[in-house]
N, C-alpha and C positions, 0 to 999 in steps of 0.2 A: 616610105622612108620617114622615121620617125627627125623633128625637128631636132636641131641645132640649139643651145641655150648657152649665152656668155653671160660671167658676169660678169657688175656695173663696171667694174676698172677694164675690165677685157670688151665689153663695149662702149664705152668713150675712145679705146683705142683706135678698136675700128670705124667708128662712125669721123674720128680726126684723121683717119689713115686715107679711108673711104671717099668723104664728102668735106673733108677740109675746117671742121666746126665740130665741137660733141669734148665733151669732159665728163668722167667722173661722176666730179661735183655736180656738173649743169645736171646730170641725170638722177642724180640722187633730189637736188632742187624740186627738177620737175615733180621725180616721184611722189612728192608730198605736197606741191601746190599744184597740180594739174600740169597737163599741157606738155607733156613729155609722152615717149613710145613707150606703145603696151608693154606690161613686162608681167613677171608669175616670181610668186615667193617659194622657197622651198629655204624653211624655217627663218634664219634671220638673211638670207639671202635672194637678193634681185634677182632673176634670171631674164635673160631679153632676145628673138631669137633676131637671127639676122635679117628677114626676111621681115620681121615690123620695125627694127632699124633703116632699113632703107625705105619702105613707106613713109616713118614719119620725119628723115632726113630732107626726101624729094619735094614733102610736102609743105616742108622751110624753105625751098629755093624758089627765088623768084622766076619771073618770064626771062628771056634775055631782053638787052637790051642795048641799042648804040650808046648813047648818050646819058650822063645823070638829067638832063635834063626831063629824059624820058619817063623819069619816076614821078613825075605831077602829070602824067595822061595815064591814068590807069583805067 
């Protein structure tokens, strides 16, 4: 099955619909300082597929946790 490809506005939607976090913007940001999900060009266009959206979503969320307290034992 060939992959799924959204672009950046139709993936910030999903990754905000998704995993409660993800813009646009934030991923246009990323695209050019690092540190955002894989994505492919086709001409002036982002493409992202969903399947590395949700990799690099999961790999933003932390452990859970009881308490704030619990974020100074990591």
């Amino acid at each position: 099955m060939e992959p799924q490809y959204l672009r950046r506005k139709t993936a910030g939607i999903y990754l905000r619909n998704k995993y409660g976090f993800g813009s646009e913007k934030s991923l246009a940001k990323l695209a050019s300082v690092g540190g955002g999900p894989e994505f492919r060009k086709a001409g002036s266009a982002a493409l992202y597929e969903p399947s590395k959206l949700d990799e690099w979503a999961v790999s933003k969320i932390g452990k859970p946790r009881r308490s704030t307290s619990d974020l100074s034992r990591t």
